[in-house]
N, CA and C atoms of all chains as a GROMACS GRO file, in nm:
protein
  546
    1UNK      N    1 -12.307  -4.908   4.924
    1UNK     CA    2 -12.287  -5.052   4.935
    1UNK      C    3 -12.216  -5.085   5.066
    2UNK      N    4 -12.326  -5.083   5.179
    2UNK     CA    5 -12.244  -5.067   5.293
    2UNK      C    6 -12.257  -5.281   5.323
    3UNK      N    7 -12.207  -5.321   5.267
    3UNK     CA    8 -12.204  -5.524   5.276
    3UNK      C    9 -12.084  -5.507   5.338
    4UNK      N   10 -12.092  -5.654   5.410
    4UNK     CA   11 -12.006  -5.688   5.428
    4UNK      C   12 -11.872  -5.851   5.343
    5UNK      N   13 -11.761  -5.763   5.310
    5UNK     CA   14 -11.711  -5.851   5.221
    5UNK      C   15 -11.590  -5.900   5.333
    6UNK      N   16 -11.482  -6.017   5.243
    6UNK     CA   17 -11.417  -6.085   5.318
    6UNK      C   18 -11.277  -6.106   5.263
    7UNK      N   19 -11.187  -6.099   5.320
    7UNK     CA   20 -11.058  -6.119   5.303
    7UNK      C   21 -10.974  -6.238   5.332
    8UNK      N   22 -10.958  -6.372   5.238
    8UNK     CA   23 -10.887  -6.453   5.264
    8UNK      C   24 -10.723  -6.448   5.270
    9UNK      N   25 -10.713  -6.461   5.413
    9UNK     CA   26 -10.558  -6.475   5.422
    9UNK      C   27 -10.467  -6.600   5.408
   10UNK      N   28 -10.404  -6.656   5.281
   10UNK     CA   29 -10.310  -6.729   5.308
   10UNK      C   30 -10.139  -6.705   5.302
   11UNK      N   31 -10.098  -6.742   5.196
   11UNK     CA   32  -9.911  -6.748   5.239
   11UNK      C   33  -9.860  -6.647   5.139
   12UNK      N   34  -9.924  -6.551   5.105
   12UNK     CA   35  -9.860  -6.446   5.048
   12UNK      C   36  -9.769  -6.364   5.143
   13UNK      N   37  -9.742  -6.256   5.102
   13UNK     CA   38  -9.669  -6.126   5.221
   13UNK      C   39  -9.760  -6.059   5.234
   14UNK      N   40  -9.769  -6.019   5.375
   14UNK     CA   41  -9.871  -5.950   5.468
   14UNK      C   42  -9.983  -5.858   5.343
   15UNK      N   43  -9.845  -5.794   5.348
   15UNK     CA   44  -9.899  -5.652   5.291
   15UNK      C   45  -9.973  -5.665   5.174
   16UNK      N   46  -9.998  -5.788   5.087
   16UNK     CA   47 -10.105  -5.836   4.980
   16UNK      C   48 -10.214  -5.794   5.040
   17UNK      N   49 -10.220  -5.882   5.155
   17UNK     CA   50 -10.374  -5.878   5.255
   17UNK      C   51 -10.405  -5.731   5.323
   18UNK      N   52 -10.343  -5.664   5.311
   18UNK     CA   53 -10.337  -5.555   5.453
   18UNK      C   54 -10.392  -5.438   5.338
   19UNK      N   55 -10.334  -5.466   5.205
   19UNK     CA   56 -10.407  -5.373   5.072
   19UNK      C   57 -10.525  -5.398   5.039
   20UNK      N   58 -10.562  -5.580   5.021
   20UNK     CA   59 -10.685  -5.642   4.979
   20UNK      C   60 -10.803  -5.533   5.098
   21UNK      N   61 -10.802  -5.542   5.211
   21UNK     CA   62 -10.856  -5.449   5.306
   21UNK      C   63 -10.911  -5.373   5.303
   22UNK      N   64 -10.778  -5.234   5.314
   22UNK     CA   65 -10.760  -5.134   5.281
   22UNK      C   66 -10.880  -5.117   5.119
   23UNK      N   67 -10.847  -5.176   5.023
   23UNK     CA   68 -10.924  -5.168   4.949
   23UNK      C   69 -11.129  -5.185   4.928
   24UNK      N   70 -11.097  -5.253   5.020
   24UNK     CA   71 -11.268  -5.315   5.031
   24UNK      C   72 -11.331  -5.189   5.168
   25UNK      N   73 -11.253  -5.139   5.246
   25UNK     CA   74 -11.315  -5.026   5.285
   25UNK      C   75 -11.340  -4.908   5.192
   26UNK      N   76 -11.208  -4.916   5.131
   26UNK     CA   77 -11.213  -4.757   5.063
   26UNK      C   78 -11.344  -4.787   4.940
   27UNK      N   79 -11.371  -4.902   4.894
   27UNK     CA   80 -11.503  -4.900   4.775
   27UNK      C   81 -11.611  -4.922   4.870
   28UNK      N   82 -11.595  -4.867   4.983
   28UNK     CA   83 -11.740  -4.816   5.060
   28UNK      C   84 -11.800  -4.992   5.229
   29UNK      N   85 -11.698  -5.080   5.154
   29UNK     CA   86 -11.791  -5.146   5.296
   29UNK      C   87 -11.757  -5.077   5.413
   30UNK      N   88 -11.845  -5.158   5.475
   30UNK     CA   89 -11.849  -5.114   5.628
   30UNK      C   90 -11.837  -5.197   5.748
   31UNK      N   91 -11.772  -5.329   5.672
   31UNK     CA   92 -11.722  -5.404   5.778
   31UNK      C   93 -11.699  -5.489   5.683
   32UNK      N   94 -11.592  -5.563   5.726
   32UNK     CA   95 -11.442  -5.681   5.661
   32UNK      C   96 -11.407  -5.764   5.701
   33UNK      N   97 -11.444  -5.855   5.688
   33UNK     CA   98 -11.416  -5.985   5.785
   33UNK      C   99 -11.294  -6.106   5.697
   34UNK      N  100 -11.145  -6.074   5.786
   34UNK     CA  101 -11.054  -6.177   5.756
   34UNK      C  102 -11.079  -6.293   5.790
   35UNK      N  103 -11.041  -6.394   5.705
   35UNK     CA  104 -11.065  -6.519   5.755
   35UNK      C  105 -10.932  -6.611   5.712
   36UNK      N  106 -10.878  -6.697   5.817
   36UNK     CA  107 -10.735  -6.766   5.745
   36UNK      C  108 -10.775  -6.898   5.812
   37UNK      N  109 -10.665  -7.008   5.793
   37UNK     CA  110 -10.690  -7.121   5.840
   37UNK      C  111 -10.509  -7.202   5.887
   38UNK      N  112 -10.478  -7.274   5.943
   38UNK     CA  113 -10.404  -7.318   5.986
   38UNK      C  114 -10.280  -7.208   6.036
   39UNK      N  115 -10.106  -7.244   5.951
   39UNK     CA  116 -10.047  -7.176   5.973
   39UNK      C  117 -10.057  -7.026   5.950
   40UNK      N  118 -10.186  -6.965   5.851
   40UNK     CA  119 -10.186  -6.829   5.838
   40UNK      C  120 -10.278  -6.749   5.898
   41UNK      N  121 -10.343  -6.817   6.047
   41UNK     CA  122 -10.402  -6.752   6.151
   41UNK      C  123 -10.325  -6.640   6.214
   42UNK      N  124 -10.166  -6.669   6.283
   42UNK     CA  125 -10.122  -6.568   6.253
   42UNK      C  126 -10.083  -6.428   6.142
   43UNK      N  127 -10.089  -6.447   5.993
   43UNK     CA  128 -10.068  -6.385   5.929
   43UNK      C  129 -10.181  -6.252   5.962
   44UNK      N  130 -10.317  -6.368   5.952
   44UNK     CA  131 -10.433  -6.304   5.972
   44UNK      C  132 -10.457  -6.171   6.091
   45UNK      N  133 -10.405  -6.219   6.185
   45UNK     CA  134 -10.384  -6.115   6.305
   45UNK      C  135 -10.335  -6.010   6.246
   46UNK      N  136 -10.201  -6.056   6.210
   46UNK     CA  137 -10.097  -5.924   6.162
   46UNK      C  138 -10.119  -5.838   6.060
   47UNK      N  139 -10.240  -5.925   5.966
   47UNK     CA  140 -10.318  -5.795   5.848
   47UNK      C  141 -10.414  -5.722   5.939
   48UNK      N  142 -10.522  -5.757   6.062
   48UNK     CA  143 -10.607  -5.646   6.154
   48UNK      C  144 -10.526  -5.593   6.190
   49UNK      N  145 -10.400  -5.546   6.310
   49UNK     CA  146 -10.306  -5.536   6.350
   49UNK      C  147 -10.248  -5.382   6.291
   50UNK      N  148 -10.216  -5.475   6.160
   50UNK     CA  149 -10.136  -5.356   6.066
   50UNK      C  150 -10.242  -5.234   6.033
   51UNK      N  151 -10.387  -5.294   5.972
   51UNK     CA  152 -10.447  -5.171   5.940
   51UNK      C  153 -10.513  -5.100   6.034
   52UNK      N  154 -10.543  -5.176   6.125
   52UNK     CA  155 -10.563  -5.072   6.275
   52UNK      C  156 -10.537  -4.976   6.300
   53UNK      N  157 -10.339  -5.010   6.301
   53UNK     CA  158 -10.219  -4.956   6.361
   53UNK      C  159 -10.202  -4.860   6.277
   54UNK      N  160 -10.144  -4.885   6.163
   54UNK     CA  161 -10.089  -4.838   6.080
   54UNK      C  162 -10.176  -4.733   5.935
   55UNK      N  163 -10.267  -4.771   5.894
   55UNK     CA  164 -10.337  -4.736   5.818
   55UNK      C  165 -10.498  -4.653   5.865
   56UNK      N  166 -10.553  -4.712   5.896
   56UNK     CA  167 -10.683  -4.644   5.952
   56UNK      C  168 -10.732  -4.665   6.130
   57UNK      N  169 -10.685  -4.554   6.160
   57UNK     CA  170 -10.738  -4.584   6.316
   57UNK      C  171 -10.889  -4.594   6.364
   58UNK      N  172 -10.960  -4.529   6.267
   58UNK     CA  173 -11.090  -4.536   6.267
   58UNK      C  174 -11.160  -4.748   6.237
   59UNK      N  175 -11.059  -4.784   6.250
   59UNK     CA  176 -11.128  -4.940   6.217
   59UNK      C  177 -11.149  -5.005   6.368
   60UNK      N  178 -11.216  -5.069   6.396
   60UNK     CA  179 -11.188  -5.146   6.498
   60UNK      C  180 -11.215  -5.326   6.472
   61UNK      N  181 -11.195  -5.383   6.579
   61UNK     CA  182 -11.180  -5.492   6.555
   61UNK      C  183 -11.368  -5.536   6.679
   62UNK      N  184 -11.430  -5.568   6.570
   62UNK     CA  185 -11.585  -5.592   6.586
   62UNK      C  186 -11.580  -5.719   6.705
   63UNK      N  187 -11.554  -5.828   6.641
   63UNK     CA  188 -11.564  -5.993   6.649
   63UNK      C  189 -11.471  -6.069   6.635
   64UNK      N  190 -11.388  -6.181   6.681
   64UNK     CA  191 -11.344  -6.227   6.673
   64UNK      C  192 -11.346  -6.396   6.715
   65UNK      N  193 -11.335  -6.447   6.606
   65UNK     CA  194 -11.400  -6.621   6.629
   65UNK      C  195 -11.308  -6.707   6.594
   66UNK      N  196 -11.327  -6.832   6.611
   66UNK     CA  197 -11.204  -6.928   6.669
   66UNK      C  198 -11.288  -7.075   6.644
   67UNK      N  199 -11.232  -7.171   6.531
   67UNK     CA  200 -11.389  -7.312   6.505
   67UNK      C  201 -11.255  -7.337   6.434
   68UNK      N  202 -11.338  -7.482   6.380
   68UNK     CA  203 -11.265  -7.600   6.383
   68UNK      C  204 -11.274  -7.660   6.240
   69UNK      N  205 -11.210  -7.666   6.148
   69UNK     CA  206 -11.240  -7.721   5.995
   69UNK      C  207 -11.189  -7.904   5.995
   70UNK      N  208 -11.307  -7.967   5.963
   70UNK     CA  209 -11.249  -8.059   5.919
   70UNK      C  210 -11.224  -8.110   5.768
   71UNK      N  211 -11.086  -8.146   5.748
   71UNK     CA  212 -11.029  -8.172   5.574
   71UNK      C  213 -11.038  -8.259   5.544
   72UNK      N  214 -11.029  -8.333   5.438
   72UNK     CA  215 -11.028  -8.499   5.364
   72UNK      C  216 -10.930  -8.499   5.289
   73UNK      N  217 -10.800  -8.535   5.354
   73UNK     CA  218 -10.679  -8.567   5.231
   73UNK      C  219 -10.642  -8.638   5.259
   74UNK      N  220 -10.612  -8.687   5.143
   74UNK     CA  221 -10.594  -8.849   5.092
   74UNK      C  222 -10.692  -8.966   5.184
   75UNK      N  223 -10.774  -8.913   5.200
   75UNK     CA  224 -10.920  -9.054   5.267
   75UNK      C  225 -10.880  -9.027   5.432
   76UNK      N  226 -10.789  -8.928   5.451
   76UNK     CA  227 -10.798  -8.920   5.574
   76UNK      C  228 -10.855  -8.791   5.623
   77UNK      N  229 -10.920  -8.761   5.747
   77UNK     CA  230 -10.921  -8.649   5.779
   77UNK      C  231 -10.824  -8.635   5.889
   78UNK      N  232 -10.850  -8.472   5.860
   78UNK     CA  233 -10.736  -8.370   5.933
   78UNK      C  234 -10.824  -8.221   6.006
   79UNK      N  235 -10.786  -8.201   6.151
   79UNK     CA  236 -10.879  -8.121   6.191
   79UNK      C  237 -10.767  -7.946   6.152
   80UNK      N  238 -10.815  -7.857   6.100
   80UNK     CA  239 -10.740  -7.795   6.079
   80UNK      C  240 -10.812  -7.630   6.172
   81UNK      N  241 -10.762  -7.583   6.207
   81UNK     CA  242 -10.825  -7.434   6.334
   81UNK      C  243 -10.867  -7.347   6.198
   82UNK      N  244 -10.954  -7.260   6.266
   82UNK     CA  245 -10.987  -7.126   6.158
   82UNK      C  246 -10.955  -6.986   6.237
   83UNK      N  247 -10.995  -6.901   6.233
   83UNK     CA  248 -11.018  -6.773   6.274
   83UNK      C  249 -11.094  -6.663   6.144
   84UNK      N  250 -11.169  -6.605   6.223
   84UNK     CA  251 -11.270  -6.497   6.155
   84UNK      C  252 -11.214  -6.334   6.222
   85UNK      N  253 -11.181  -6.239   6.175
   85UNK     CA  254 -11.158  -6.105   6.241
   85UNK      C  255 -11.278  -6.035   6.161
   86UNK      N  256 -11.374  -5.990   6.216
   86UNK     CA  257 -11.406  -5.900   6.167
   86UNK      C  258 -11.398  -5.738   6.169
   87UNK      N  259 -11.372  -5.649   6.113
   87UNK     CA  260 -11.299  -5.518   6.129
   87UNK      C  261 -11.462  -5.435   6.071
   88UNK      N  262 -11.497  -5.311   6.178
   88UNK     CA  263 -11.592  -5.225   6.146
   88UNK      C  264 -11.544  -5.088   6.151
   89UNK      N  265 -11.578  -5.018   6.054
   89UNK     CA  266 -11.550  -4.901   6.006
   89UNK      C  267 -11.629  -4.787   6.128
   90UNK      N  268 -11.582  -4.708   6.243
   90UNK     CA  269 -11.630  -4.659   6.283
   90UNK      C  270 -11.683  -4.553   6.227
   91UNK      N  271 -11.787  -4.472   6.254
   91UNK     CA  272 -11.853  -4.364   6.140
   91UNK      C  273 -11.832  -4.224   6.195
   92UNK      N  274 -11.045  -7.197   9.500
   92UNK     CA  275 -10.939  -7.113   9.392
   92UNK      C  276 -11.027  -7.075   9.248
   93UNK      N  277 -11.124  -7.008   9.227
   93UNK     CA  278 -11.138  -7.011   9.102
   93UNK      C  279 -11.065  -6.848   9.059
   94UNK      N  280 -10.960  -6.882   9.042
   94UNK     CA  281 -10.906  -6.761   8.951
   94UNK      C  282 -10.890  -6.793   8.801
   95UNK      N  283 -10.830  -6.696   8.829
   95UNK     CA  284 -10.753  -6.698   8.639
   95UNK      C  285 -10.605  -6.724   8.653
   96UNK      N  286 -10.621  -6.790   8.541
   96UNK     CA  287 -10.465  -6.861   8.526
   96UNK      C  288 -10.405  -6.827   8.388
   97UNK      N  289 -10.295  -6.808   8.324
   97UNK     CA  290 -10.243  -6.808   8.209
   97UNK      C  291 -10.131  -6.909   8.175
   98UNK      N  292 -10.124  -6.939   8.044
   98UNK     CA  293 -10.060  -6.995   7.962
   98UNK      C  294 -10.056  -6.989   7.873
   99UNK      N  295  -9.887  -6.956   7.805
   99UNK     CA  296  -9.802  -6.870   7.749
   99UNK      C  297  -9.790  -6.993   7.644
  100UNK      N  298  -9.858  -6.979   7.504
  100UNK     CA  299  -9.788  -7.035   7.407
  100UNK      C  300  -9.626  -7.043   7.337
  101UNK      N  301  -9.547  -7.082   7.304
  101UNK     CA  302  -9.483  -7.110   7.198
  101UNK      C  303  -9.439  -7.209   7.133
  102UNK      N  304  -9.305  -7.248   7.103
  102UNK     CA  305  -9.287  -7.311   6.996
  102UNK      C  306  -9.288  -7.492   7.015
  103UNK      N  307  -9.289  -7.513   7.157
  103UNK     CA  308  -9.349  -7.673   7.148
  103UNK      C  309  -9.439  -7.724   7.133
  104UNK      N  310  -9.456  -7.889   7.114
  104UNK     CA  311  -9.554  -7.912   7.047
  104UNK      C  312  -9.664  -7.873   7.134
  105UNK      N  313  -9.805  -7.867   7.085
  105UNK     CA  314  -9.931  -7.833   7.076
  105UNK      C  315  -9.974  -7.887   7.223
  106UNK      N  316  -9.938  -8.034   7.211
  106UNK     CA  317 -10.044  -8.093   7.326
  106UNK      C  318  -9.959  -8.085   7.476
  107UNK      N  319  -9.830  -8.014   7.439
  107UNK     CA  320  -9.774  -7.969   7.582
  107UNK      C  321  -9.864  -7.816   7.623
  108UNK      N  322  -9.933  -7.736   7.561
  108UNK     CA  323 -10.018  -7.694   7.642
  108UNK      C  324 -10.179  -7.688   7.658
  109UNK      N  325 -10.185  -7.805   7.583
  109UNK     CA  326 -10.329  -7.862   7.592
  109UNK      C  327 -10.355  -7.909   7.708
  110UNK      N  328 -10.226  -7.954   7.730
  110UNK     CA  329 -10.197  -8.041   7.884
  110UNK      C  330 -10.192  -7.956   8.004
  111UNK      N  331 -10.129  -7.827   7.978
  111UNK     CA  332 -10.135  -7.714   8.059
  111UNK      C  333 -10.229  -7.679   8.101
  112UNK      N  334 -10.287  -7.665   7.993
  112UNK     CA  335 -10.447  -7.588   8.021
  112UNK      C  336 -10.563  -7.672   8.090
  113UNK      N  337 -10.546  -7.828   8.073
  113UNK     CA  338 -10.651  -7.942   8.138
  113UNK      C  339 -10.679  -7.930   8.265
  114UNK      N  340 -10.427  -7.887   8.287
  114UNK     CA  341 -10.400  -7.914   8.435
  114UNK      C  342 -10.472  -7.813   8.519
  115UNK      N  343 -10.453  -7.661   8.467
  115UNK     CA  344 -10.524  -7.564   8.558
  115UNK      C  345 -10.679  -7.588   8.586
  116UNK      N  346 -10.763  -7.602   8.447
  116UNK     CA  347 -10.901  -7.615   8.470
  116UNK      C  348 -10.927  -7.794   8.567
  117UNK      N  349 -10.864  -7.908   8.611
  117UNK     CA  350 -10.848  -7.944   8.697
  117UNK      C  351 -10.782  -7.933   8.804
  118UNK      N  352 -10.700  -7.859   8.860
  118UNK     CA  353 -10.660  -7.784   8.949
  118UNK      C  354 -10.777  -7.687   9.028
  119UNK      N  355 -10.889  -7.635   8.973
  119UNK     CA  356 -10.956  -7.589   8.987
  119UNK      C  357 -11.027  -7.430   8.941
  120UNK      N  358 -10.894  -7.385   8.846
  120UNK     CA  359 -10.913  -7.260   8.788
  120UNK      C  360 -11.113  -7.265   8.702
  121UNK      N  361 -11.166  -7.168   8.736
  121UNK     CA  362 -11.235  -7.115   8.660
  121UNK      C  363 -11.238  -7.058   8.494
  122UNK      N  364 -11.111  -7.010   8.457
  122UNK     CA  365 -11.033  -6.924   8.360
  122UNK      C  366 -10.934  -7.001   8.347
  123UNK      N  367 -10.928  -6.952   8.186
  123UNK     CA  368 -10.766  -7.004   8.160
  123UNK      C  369 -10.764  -6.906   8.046
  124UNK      N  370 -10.648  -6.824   8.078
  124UNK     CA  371 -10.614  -6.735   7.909
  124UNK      C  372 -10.513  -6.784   7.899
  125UNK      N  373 -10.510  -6.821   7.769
  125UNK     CA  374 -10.408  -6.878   7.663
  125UNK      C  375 -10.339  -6.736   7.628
  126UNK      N  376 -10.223  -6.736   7.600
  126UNK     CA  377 -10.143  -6.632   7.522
  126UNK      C  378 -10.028  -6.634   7.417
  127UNK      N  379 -10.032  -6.574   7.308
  127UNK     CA  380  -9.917  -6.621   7.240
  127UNK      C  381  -9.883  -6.509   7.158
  128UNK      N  382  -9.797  -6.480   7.096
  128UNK     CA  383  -9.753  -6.382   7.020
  128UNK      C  384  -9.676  -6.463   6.892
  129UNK      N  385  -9.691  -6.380   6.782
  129UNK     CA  386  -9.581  -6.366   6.663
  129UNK      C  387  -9.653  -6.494   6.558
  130UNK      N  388  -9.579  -6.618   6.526
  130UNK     CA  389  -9.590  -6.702   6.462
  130UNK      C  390  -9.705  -6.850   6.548
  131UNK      N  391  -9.660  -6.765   6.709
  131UNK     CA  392  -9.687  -6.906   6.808
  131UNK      C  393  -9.875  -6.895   6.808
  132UNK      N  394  -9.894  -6.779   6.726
  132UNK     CA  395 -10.064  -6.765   6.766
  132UNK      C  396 -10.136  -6.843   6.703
  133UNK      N  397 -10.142  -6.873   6.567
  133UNK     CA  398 -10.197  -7.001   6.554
  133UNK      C  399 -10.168  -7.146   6.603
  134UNK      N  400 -10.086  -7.158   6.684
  134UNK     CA  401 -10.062  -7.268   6.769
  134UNK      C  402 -10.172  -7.270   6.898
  135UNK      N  403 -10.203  -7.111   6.952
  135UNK     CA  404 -10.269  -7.096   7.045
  135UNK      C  405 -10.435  -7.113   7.027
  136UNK      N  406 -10.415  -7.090   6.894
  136UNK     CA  407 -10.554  -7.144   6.875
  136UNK      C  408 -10.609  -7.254   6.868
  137UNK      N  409 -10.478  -7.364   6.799
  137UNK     CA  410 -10.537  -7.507   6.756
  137UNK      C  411 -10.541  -7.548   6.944
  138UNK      N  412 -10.469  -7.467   7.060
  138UNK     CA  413 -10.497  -7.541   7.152
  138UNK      C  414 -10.596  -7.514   7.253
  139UNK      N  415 -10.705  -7.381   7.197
  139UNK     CA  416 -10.811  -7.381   7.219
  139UNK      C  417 -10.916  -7.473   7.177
  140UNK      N  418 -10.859  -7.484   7.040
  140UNK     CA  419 -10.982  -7.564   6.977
  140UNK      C  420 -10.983  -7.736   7.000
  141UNK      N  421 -10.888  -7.777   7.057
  141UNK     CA  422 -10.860  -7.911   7.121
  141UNK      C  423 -10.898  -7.948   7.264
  142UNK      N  424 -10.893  -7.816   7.368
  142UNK     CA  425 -10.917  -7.829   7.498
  142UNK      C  426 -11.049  -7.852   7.415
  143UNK      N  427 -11.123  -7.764   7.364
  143UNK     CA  428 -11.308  -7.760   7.389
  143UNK      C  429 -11.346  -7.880   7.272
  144UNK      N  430 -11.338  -7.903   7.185
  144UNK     CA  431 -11.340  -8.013   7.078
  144UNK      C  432 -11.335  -8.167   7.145
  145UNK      N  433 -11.214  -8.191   7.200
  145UNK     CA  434 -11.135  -8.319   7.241
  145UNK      C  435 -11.177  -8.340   7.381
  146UNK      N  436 -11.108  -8.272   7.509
  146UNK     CA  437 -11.115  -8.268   7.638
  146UNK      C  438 -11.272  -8.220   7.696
  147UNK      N  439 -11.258  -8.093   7.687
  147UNK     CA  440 -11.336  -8.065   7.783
  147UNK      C  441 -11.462  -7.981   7.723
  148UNK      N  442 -11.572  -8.069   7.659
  148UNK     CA  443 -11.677  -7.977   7.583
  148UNK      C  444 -11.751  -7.867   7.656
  149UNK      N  445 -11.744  -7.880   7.804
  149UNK     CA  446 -11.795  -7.769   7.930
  149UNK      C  447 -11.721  -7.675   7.912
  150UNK      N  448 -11.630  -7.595   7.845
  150UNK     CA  449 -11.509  -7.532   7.785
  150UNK      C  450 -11.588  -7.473   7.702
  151UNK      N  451 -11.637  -7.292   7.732
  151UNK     CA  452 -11.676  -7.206   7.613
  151UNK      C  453 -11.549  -7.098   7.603
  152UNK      N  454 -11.542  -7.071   7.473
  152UNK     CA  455 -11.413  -6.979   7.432
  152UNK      C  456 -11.497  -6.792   7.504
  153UNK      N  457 -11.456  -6.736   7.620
  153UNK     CA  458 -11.546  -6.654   7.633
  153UNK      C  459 -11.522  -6.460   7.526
  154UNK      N  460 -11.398  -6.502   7.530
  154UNK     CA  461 -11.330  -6.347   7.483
  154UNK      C  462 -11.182  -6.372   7.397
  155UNK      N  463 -11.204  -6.296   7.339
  155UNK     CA  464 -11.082  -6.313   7.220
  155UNK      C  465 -11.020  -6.186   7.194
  156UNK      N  466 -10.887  -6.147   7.209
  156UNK     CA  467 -10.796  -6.034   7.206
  156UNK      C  468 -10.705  -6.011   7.136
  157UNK      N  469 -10.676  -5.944   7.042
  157UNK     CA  470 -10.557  -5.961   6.988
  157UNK      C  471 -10.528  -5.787   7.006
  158UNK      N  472 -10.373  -5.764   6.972
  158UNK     CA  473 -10.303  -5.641   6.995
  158UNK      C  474 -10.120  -5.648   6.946
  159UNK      N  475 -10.066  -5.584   6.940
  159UNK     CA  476  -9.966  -5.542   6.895
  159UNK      C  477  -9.857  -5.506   6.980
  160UNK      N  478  -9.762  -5.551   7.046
  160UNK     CA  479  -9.670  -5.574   7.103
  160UNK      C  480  -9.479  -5.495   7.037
  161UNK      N  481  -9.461  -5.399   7.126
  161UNK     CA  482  -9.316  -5.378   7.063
  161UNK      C  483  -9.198  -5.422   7.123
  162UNK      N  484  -9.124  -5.479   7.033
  162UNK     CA  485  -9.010  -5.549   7.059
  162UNK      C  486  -8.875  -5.498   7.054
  163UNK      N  487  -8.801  -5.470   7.118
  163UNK     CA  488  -8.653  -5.361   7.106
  163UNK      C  489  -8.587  -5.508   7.079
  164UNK      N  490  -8.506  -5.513   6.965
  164UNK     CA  491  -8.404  -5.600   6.922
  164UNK      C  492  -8.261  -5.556   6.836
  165UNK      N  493  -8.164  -5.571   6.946
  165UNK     CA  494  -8.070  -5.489   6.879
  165UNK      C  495  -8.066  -5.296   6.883
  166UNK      N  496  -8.130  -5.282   6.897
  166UNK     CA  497  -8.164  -5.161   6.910
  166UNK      C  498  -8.244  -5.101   6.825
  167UNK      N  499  -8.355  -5.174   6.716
  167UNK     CA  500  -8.460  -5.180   6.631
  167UNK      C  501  -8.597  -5.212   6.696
  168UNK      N  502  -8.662  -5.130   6.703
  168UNK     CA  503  -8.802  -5.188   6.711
  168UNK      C  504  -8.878  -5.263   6.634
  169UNK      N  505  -8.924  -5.378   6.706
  169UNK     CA  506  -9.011  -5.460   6.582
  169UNK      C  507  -9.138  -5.479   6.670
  170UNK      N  508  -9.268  -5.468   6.545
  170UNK     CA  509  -9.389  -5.522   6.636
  170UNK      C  510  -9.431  -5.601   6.596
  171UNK      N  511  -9.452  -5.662   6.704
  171UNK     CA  512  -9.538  -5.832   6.718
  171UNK      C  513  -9.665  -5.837   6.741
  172UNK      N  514  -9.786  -5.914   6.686
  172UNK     CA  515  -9.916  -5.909   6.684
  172UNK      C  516  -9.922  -6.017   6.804
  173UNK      N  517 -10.038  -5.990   6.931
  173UNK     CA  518 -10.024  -6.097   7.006
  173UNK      C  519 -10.180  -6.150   7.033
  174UNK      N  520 -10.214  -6.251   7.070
  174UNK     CA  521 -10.336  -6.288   7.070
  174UNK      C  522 -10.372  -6.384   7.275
  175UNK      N  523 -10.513  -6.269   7.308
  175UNK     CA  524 -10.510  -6.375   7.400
  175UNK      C  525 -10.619  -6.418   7.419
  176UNK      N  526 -10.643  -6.583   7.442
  176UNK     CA  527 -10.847  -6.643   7.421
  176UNK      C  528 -10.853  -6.691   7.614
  177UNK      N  529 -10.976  -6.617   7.614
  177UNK     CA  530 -10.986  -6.660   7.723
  177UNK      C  531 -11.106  -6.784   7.747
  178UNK      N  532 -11.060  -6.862   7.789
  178UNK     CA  533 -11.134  -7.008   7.792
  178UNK      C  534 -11.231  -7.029   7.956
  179UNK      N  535 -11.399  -7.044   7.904
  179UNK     CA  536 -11.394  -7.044   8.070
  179UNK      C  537 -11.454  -7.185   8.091
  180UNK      N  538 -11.489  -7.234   8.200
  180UNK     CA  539 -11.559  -7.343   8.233
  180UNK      C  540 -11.692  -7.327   8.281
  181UNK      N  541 -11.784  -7.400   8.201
  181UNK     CA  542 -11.973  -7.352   8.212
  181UNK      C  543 -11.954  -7.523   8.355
  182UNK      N  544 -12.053  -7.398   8.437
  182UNK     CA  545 -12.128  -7.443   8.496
  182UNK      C  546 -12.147  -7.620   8.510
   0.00000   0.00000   0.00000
């Protein structure tokens, strides 16, 4: 099951996300694509980052994308940033 | 002058380097890498996504970097995830 699955990062502690990962490689994908939105774009970095670094050196960082969400709260909109990391399992 | 120019995100508001970044790509820069580290990186993004969105739609995001940065504090190392987008101007 070499798919590719996805890791939403929001306001937990890192290391939720950096396991969520870790996990979706080890049941066989072969590429992982984080995705966060506003203040947890940074978080997002720091879960590729960590498992890079720290956990599997064999990962690399594929793609990386950068777009624009627009929200509807309360009848207003709000433009809010995204980011996509995608991480590939070198073989 | 078409070089490359940088600008260093942090913690003020947003459209002080939206403004940065207008000034170089009218100034005449070709390039502009944005840079930011730690918490300030999703800031660096919403001010990618405002130069090319808002200002300047001739503005393609060309390359996207992120990496890991060590910090001696106190006499502790800490690492910081840092991110840099390089913004160019089409033609």
């Amino acid at each position: 099951m070499a798919e590719e699955r996805v890791v939403y990062v929001g306001n937990k502690p890192v290391m939720n996300y950096v396991l969520a990962v870790l996990t979706q490689f080890n049941e066989g994908a072969s590429e992982v694509v984080i995705k966060a939105r506003g203040k947890a774009i940074s978080r997002a970095v720091d879960v590729a980052e960590i498992v890079r670094n720290r956990f599997m050196p064999n990962v690399d960082v594929k793609d990386i994308k950068i777009d624009t969400e627009e929200l509807v709260s309360e009848g207003r909109s709000v433009n809010v940033s995204t980011i996509e990391i995608v991480l590939v399992k070198k073989e």
